[in-house]
N, C-alpha and C positions, 0 to 999 in steps of 0.2 A: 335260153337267151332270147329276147324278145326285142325288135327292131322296128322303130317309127321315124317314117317322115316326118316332121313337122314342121308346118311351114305359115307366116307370118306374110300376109301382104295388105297391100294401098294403093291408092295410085299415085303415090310415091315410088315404093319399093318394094322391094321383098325378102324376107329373110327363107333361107331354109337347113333346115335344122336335124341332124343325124343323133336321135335319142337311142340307146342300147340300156335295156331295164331300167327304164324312167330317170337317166342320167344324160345330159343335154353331152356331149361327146363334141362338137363340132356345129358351125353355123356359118355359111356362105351368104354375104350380105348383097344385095343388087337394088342400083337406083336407077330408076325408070328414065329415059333417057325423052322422050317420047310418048308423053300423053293423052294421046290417041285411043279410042277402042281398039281399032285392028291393028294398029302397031303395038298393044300390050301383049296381045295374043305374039306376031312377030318377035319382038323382046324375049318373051318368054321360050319360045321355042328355040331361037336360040340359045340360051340359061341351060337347059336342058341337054343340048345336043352338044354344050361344053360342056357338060356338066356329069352328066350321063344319066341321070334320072330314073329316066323309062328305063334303061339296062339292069339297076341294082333291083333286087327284091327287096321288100320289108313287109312284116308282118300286120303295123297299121299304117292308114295317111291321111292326116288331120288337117287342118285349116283355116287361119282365123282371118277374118276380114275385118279391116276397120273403115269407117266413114264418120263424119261427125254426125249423122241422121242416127240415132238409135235410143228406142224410149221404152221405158220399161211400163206392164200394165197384168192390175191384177188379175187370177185365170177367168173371173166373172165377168167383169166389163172385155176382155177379148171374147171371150166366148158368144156374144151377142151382136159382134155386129164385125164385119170384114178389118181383114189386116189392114187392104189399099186406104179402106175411111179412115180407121184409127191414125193413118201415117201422115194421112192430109192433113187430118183434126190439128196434129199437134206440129207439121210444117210449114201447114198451107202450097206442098211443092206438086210441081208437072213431073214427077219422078214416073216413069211407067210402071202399070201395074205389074208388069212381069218384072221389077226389078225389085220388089217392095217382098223382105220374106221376114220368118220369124221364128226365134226359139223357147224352146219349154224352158224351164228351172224349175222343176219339181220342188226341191228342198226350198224355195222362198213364193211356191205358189203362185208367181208370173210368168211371165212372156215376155221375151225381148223384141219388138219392134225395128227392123231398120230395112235399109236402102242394097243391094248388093247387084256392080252391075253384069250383065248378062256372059261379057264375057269371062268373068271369074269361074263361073261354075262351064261354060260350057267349054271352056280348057281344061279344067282339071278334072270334071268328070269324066270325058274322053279318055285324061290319060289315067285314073285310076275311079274307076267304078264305085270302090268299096268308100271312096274319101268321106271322111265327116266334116261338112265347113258347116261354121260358127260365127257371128260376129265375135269381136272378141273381146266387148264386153261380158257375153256371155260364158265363154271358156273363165273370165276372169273372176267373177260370180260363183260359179262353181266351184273354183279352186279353192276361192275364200272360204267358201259354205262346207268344202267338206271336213275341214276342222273344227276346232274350236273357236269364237270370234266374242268371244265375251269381254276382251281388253279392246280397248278406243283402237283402231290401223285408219290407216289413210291410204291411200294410193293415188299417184300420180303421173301419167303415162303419156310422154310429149309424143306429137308426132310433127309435122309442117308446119304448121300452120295453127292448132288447136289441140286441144288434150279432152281426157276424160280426169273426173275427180270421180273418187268411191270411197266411202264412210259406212264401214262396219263396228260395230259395238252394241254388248249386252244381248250379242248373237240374235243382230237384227242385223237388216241394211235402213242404215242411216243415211245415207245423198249417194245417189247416180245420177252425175249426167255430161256433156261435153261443151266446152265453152273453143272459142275462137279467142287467140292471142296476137300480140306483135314481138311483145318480148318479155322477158321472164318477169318483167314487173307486173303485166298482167296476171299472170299466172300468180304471184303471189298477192296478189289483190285478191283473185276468184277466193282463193283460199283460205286467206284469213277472214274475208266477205264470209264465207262459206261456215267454216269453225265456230267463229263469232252467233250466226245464227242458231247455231245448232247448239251454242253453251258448253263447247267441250275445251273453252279459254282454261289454263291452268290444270288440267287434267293431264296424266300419265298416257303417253302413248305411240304409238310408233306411226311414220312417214315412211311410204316405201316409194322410191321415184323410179320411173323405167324410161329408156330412151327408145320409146316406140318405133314400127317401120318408118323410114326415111330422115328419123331424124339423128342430132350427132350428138356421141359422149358428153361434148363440150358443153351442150344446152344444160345435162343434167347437173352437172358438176357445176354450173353457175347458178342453177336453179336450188341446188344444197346451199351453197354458200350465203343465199340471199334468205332463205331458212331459216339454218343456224343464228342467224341476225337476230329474229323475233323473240323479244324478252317473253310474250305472250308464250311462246312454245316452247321454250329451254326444255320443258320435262319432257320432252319425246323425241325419243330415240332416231335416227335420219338415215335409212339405208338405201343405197344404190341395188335395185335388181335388176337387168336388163333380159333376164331371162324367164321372168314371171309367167308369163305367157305361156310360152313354150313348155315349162314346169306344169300350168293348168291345164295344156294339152296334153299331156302323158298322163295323168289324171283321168280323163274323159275317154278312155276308151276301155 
């Protein structure tokens, strides 16, 4: 029997998540009360000391970070010149250099680019050494890529304030990236904006929508419903996951 933490955060929120043989079991949701750096570390430490954390054993402890700063870049152009340049190039931001990390993706041959801030990793690694943290884009990439991705999937993953959109087909990636929203009309804008570009109007294919950390059930279920509306999409199928993530995470270890 094999036992993982997994666990989902933002400066939002956080989820954390009790997986037993790659079955999500249980999930404690927490919203940041206090967005502060050192009161997220205080936040947290509380969470735990209710919670009891550090006490239980598990066998892995994973971790996925979200920000809207996250860019994807082939292994050749990272390879030649710094993460912190690449992250300006394509932000323009004063984000410090100690904040700015990066992930492999072997199976699609990039690198994920993003922002993660300092006290993320230096609480979690504290409390567990062995922890793998990911943005989670990345975990989410992975996930997709280690099947099969030959039929059109969509993915759409709200969180506060902004979301991430992901287009897989013909076992490629077709669009990553993250946009800034006010309300789900947006969100259905980017995306038919988005679909429309890419010509995949009228084609078979599935929508998977997820109510990312900090954000609510309610978002997503109104973000279906305004969906299901689009005569353009009738042929694709519209599933609620909210557990994606965390599925990608048990994966990755």
């Amino acid at each position: 029997m094999k036992t993982q933490l997994a666990i989902e955060i933002s400066e939002n929120g956080a989820n954390f998540a009790h997986i037993q043989d790659g079955d999500v079991l249980a999930v404690d949701v927490f919203l940041f009360k206090d967005k502060i750096d050192y009161r997220y570390k205080e936040q947290l430490e509380q969470i735990f000391q209710e919670k009891g954390y550090k006490e239980k054993e598990y066998d892995e402890y994973t971790l996925s970070w979200y920000s809207i700063h996250s860019t994807l870049l082939p292994n050749n152009v990272f390879s030649e010149t710094k993460p912190e340049d690449l992250f300006r190039l394509c932000y323009s931001s004063d984000i410090p250099s100690a904040e700015i990390d990066y992930n492999r993706i072997p199976a699609l041959s990039i690198v994920n680019v993003f922002n993660i801030p300092q006290w993320v990793k230096s609480f979690f690694v504290i409390k567990f050494p062995r922890i793998i943290i990911q943005q989670e884009g990345s975990y989410l990439l992975q996930g997709i890529f280690a099947g099969s991705t030959f039929k059109l999937s969509s993915y759409l993953i709200l969180h506060d304030h902004s979301f991430s959109l992901v287009i897989a087909h013909a076992n490629e990636l077709q669009f990553y990236s993250q946009f800034e929203f006010q309300s789900m009309d947006d969100v259905v804008y980017h995306f038919i904006y988005t679909m429309q570009q890419k010509g995949f109007f009228g084609k078979e294919g599935m929508v998977t929508l997820v109510n990312g950390v900090g954000s609510a059930r309610e978002q997503v279920e109104e973000l279906k419903g305004k969906i299901e509306q689009l005569k353009d999409l009738n042929s694709f199928k519209i599933d609620i996951n909210s557990h994606i993530i965390l599925n990608c995470q048990a994966l990755c270890v």
